[in-house]
N, C-alpha and C positions, 0 to 999 in steps of 0.2 A: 504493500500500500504506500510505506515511504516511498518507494522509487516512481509509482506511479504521479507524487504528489510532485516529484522531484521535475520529473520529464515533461507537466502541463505548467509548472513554471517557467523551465530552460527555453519551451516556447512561446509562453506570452510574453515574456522579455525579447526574446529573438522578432517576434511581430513589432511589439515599441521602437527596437533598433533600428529597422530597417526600413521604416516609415515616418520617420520628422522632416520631410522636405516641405516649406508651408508655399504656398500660393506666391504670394505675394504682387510685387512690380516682373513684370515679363514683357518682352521687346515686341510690338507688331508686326515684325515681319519687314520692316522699313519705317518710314520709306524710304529707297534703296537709293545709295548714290553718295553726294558729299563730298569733300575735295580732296584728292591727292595729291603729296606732295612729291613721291618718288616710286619708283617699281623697279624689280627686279626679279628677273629671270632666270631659274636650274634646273635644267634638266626639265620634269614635269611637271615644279614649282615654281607659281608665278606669286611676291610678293609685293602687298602695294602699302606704303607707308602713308599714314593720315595723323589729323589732328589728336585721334582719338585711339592710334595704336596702328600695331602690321595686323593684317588681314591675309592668307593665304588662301590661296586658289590651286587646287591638282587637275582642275579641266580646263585649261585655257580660260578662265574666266566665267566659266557656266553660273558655277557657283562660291562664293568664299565663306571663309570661318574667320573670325577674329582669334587671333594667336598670343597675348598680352603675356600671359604666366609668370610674374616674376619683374615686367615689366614699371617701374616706379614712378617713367616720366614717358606719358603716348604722345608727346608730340613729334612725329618720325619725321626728320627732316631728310635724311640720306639710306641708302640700303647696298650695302654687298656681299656679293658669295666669293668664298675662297675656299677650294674645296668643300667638303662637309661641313664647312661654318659659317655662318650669318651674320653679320653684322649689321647692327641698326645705329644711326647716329641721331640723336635729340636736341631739343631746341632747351638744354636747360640743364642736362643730367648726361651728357658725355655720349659714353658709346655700351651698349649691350651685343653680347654674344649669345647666340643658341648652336648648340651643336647637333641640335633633334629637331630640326627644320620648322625650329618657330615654338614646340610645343612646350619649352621653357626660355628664360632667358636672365642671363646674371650679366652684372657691369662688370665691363671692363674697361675701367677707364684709368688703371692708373697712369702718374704722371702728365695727362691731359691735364693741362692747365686753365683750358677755356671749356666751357660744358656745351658750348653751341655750335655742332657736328653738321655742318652743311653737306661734306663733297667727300666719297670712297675714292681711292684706284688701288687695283691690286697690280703689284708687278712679280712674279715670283714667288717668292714665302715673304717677301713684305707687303705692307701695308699702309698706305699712308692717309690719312685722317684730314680734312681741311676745317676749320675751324675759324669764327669771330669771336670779336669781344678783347676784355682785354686778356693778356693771357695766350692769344690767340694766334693763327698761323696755320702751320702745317706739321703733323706729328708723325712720327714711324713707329710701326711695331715690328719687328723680325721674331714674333712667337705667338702669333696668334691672337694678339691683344690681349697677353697676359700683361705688356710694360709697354707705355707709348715712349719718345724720346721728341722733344722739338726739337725740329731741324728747320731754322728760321736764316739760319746765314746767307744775308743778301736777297733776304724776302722785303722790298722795303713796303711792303702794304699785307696786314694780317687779316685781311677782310676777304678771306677764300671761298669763294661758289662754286668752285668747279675742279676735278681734278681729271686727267686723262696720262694714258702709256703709249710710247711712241715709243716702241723698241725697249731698247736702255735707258730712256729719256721721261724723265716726268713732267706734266705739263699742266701750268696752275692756272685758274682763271678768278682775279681778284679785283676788286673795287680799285687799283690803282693799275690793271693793265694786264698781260701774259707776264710768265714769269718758268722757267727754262731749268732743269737741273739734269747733268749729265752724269750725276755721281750718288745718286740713289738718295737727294736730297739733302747729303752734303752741303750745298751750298747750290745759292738761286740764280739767275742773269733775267735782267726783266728785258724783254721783248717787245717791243712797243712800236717800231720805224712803222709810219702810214697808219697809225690806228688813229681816228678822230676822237672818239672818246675811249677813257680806261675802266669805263665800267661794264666788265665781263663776269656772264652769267654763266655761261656754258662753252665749252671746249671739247669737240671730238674730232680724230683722226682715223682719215682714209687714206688708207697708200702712204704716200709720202706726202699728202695733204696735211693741214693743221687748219680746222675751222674754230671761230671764236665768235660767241654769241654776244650781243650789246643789248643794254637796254635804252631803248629806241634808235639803233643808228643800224638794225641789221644784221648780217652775217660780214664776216670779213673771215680773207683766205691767205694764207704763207704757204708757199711752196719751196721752201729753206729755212724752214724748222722754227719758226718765228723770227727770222731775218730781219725780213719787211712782210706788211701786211698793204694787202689791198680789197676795197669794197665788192661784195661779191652778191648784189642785190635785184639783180634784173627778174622781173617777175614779180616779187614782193614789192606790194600796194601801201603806200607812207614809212611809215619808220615803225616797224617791228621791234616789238620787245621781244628776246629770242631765253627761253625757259629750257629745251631741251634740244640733245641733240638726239638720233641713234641711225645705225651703219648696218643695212644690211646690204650683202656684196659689193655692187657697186651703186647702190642708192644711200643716199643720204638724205635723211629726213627732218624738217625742222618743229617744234611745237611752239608757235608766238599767242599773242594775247592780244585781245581788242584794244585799241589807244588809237584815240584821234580817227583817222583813215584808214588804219591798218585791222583788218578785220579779224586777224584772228586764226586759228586754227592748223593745220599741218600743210606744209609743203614739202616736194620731193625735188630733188636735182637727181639726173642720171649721170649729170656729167661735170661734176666736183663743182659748183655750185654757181657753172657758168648760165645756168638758169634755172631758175626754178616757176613749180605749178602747183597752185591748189591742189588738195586732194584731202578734202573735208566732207565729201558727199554720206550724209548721215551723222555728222559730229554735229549733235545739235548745242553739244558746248563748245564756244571757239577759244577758251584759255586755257589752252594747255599749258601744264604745268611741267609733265616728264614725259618721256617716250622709253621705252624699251623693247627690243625683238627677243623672242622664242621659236628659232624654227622658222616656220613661215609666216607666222603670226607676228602684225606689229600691235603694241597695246600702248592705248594714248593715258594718260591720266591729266584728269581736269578742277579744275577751280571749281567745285560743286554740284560736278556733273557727273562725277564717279569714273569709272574706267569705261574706254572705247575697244573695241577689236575691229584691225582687217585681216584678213587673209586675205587680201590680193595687194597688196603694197599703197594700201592707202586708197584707191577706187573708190571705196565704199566702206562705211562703218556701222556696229552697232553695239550697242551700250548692252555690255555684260555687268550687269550691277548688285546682280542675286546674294543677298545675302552681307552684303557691305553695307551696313546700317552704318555711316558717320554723317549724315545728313544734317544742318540746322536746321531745326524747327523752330521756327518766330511766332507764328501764328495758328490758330485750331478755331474752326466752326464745326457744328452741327447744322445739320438740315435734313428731319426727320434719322431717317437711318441712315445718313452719308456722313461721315465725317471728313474734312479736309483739312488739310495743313499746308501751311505755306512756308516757303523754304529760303536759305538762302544760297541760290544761283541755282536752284533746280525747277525753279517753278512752285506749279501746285499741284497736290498729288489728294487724288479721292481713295477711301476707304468703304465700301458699298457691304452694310449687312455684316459689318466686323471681317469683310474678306482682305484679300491683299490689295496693295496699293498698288495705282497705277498714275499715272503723272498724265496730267487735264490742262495740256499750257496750249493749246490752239489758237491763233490770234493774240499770245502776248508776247508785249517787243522787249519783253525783259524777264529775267526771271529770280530776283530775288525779293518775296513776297514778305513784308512787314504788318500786312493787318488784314482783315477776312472779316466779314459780314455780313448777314443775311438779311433780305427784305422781304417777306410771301414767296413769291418765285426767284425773286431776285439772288443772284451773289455776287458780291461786290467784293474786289482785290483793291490793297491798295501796294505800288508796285512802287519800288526802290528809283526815280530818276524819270519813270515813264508813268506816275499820276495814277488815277483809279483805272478800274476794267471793271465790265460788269458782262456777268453770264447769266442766261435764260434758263438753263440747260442742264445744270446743275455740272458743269465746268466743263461740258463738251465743246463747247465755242468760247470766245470770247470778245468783245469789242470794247474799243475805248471810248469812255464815261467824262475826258477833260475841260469840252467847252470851258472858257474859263478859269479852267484852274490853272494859274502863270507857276506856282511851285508844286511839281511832282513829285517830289520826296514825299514820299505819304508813309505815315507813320502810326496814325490810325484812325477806325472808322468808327461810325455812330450812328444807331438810326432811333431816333424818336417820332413815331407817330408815323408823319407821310414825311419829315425831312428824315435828311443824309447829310452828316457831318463830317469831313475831313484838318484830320489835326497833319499839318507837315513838321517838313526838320528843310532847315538851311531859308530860313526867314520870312516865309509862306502865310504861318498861323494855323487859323482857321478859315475854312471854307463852308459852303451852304447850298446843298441842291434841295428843292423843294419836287424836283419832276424827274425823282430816280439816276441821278445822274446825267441828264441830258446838257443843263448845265449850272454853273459853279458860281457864286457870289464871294465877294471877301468878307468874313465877320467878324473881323478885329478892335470894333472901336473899344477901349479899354485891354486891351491886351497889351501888356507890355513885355511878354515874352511871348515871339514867334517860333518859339519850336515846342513842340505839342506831344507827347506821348500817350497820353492817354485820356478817354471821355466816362465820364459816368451819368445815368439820367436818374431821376428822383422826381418822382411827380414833373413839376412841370416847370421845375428848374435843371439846367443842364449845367457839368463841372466839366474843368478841363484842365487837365495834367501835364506842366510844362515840366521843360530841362530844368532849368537853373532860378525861376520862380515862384514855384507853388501850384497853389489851388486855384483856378479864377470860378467863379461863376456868373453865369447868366440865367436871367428869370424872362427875357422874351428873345428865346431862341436864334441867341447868337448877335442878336442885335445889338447890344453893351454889356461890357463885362466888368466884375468888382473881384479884384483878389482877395480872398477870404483864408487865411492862414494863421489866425492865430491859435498859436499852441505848437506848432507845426517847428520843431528842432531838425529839421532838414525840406528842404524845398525842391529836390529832385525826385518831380514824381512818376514812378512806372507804371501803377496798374491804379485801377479802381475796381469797387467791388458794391455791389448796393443788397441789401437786408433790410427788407420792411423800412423802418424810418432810417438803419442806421446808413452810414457809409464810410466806407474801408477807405483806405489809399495806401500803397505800398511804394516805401521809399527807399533809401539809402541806408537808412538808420530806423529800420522797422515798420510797425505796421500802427496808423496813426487811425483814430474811430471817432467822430462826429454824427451826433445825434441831434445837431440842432441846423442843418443843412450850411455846413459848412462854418457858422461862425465862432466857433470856438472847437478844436481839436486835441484830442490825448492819446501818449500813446498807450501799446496795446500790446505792447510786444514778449509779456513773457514768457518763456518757452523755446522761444527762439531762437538756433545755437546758431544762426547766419541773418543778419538784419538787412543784408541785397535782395527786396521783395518785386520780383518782377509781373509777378501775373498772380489771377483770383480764381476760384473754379467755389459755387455755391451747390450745395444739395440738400433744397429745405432752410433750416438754421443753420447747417455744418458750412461750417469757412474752409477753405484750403486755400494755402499761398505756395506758390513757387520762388524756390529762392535760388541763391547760386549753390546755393549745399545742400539740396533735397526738397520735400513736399512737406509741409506742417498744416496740423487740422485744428479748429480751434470752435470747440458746441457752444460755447458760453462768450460769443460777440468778442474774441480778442482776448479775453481777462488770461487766461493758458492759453499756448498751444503744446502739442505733441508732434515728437516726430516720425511720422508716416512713411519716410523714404526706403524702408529696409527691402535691398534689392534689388536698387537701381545703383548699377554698374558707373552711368554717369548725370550725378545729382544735380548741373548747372540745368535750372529751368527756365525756357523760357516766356513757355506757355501752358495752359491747363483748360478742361472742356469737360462737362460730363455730356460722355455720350452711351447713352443706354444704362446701363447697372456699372458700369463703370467709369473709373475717372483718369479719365488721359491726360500725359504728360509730353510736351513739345521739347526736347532737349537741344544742349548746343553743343552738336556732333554726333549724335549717338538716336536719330530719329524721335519716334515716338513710344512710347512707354504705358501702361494700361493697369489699372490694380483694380479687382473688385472692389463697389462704394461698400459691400456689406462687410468685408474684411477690415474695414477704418468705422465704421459707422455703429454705436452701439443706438439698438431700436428700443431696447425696455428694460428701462428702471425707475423704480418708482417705490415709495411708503408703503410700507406692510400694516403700518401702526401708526396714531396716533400720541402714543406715552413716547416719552424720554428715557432711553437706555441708561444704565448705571455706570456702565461700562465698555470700553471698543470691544468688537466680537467679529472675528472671522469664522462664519461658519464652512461646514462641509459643502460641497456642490451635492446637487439632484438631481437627477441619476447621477450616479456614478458605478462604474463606466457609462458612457451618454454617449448618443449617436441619432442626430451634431447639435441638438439643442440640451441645455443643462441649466440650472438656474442657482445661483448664489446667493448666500441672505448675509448680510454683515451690519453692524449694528454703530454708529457713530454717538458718543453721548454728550456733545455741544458743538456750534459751529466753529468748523473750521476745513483746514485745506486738505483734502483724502486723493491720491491715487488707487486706481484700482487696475492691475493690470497683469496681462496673461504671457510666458515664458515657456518656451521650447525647452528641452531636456540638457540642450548645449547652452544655456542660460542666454538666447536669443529671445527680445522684445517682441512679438509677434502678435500682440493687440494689447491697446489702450482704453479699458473698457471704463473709467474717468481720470478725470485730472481736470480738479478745480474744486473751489467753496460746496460746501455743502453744509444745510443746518443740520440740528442733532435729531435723531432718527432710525426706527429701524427698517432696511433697507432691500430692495430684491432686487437682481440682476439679470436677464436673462444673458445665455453666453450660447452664440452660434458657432459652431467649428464646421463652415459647410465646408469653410473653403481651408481645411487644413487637412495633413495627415493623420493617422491614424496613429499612436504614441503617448508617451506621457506629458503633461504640462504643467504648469507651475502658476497658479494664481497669490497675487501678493496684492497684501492692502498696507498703505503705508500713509502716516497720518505723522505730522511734527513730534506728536508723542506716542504713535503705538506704529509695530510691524508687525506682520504674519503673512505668514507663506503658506499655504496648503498646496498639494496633489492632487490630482483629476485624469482619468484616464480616456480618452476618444477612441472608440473602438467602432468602425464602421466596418 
């Protein structure tokens, strides 16, 4: 009988074990895209370096994984393989190595003196590193980037973008010109004869060629090892900023960037760069950032466009993005069951019935979206330089909404009643359509700050949220305004939020609460453990703010909040929505984000009793084991401040079922576990003067 008792315990433990993964924040699937800063190609792995870490790909790009493990700083600015080893270089934190193709990675950075890793080349079994800042230059490792060494003799500019191998020859492209070393970096010879300007981005060699990329003056070509240089630009439309180079046989490829006249996108030379030809057909991002070959395959990486593929040398392109979630998200609507988000340099991408995203930019002449809004049928973008759009359609078209509007920067939108409000940036204000956009008035008299971030309505006074400011309001709709800020210890406003009479604002320095429409303000912010509040997302009385360090919820108008973020990978937010049972999160680099509202949201508690307890009491849960509703009763005996909150078995926070004032009382909880594992938990009440922990088991 003991053995029997023995072996139905060894298994209800072994179930608890192997079931505590809770719900929580989890990625949507995109949306897919974002900007590349570098890629690199082995074999059957293609690595593409972003804001937000490496990403690897084993199909050409079909699909990628993000690969961070270890990693401590993702902002990838450079990427090389040397043999079985990876090197990634950062904008802050030097260089990491994986020798298991991504799926871990340790620094290697000693001796690096500058931590901002621009530019690989490998020659050999060395290594050498390009680097800014101060500190900075060019470094060598001869072991695999176990020890760098500078080797700066005769580098007179340490401002490195670009490194390239020419035989025996290493070859540096630096804010002060080309720069030459015959002796494994030994010592430098800068190379400059015929270059117009020395500000070099990029450097690759063909043959006995040396190309060097400018920013805005072009390619330029040496055929004598950087001898002299001469202009090598026939073909290419205005003055090209030149991001990349790559060499496959005798093509040479370039990736420049939109400036002025110069449009942007990849060109090819067949014949060392005495002319070159578009070959952008399908690159619907024209700033290219990096280029790299695999084989037959050339792959573009873009300034928020994600990665490109051709297989045929550039003819033709199309965006392999699967799974590369480093997207910005600025902006989130709903519109019934669609959710959209708007990006920056991707466009706008629909979510239709909680399914995958797909990018809805038809008709617009830009694609870095700041602000999203719904009217009945209407949707309304407000677009980075190119002014409002408005779709019928629910973003399958799009046309432009400007008449009027002289400042495009739109920043954000507003719709009260039958008007549409636009707040700009770069000295606009506000704006006023009263006929959906058709066309725009200026509504600035009393505004004394033209740059606008955010709008809130309230009855039938309208707020608006500048940069450097405050609060203004207007009571006849835009027609004059009165800056209304007292109380307000920061005046840089990002978000607004409205609640029955109250009204939120998220600033700089926390989250500020006016109950009297504006004219006197407090803050609110306890709980708080990041006071950069840029966005609001309501469900009911539950507040949620996005901050730069997670999502915080707060039931009680401000007075607490908690923090909500457990599980997002990456917590800068900059936008929030609920759509459906869930509450979505806009991130900056890392797309959008979703947590069930039931998971943050307790629905029932309330007085058991009448009398005043003698004493704090945590009681036992009901059922126990419960499957997934259970009810807690705990007994508070004067007012005062009570957490009540629920703990995974690795002593992980995994819900906040209160936190804030409570008078004296005895008390019932209900506690849902839909959305957890099956395992043991840890419910704890904690009060200035009493604590207790009890046990609860979820057995579904």
């Amino acid at each position: 009988m003991q053995s029997l008792r023995f072996i139905f315990l060894a298994c209800a433990l072994f179930i608890i074990h192997i079931n505590t993964t809770e719900a929580q924040w989890t990625q949507t699937n995109g949306p897919n895209g974002g900007t590349v800063q570098c890629l690199a190609a082995s074999g059957t792995n293609l690595y593409a370096g972003t804001y937000v870490g490496v990403f690897l790909s084993t199909n050409n790009g079909t699909n990628w994984t993000a690969v961070n493990s270890g990693l401590t700083n993702t902002n990838i600015r450079s990427i090389t393989v040397s043999g079985t080893n990876v090197f990634v270089g950062t904008f802050g934190s030097g260089v990491f190595l994986s020798t298991n193709n991504g799926t871990s990675w340790t620094s290697a950075t000693s001796g690096i003196t500058s931590p901002f890793v621009n530019a690989f080349a490998v020659s050999g079994t060395n290594i050498f590193a390009g680097t800014i800042g101060n500190g900075g230059g060019i470094f060598l490792s001869t072991n695999n980037g176990t020890s760098w060494t500078l080797v700066n003799n005769g580098l007179t500019n340490i401002s490195v973008y670009g490194l390239a191998v020419s035989g025996t020859e290493i070859l540096a492209a630096t804010l002060g010109g080309v720069f030459l070393s015959t002796n494994n970096g030994s010592s430098w010879t800068a190379m400059n004869s015929g270059l117009i300007t020395n500000s070099i981005y990029a450097i690759a060699v063909l043959g006995t060629n040396i190309f060097a990329g400018t920013h805005g003056d072009g390619v330029y070509l040496s055929t004598n090892n950087g001898t002299s240089w001469a202009a090598s630009n026939s073909g290419l439309t205005g003055y090209p900023y030149i991001y990349g180079f790559a060499v496959s046989g005798a093509n040479l490829f370039i990736g420049t960037r939109t400036s002025g006249a110069a449009p942007g996108g990849v060109f090819l030379s067949t014949n060392n760069g005495t002319v070159w030809n578009a070959v952008s057909s399908g690159l619907t991002n024209p700033n290219v950032q990096t280029l790299t070959v695999s084989g037959s395959n050339l792959f573009a990486g873009t300034e928020s466009g994600g990665v490109f593929l051709s297989g045929n040398n550039g003819t033709n392109w199309s965006v392999v993005n699967s799974g590369l979630t480093s997207t910005y998200v600025y902006a989130l609507a709903t519109s019934g069951t669609n959710l959209f988000a708007g990006s920056g340099g991707g466009g706008i991408f629909l979510s239709a019935n909680n399914a995958n995203w797909t990018p809805v930019n038809s008709g617009l002449s830009y694609n870095t979206v700041y602000a999203l809004a719904t009217s009945g049928a209407n949707l309304f973008a407000g677009i980075d330089g190119n002014g409002v759009f408005r779709s019928t359609n629910n973003g399958t078209t799009w046309d432009s909404a400007n008449t009027g509007l002289t400042s495009k920067y739109v920043r954000a939108l507003e719709v009260s009643g039958t008007n549409l409000f636009v707040g700009t940036f770069g000295g606009g204000g506000v704006y006023l359509s009263t006929n959906n956009g058709a066309s725009w008035t200026v509504a600035n008299t009393g505004l004394t700050d033209n740059i606008v971030y955010a709008f809130a309505v309230l009855g039938t006074n309208l707020f608006a949220g500048t940069a450097n400011s405050g609060v203004f309001l207007s009571t006849n709709n835009g027609t004059s305004w009165t800056a209304v800020n007292s109380g307000l210890t920061n005046t840089s406003i990002q978000a607004f939020a409205v609640s029955g009479t109250n009204l939120f604002t998220g600033t700089y320095n926390g989250v500020f609460l006016s109950t009297d429409n504006g004219t006197s303000w407090n803050a609110v912010s306890s709980g708080l453990t990041n006071t950069d509040v840029f966005a609001f997302a309501l469900s009911g009385t539950n507040l949620f703010a996005g901050t730069r360090l997670g999502v915080f919820l707060s039931t009680n108008n401000g007075t607490n909040w908690t923090d909500e973020g457990s599980g997002l990978t990456n917590n800068y937010i900059n936008s929030l929505a609920i759509s459906g049972t869930n509450l979505v999160a806009g991130t900056w680099g890392s797309g959008v984000w979703k947590r069930p509202l039931s998971e943050m949201i307790v629905t029932s508690i309330h007085p058991v009793s009448g009398e005043i307890p003698g004493a704090f009491r945590l009681g036992q849960n009901y059922p126990n084991p419960f499957n997934p509703m259970t009810k807690i009763k705990f007994d508070v005996p004067k007012s005062t401040f009570v957490k009540l909150e629920v703990y995974n078995n690795i002593g992980q926070l995994v819900k906040s079922l209160y936190n804030g004032q409570m008078n004296a009382g005895f008390y019932e909880i209900t506690f849902d576990g839909s959305n957890l594992s099956s395992g043991m938990y840890y419910y704890k009440l904690t009060s200035p003067d009493f604590t207790k922990t009890n046990k609860m088991i979820l057995l579904k």
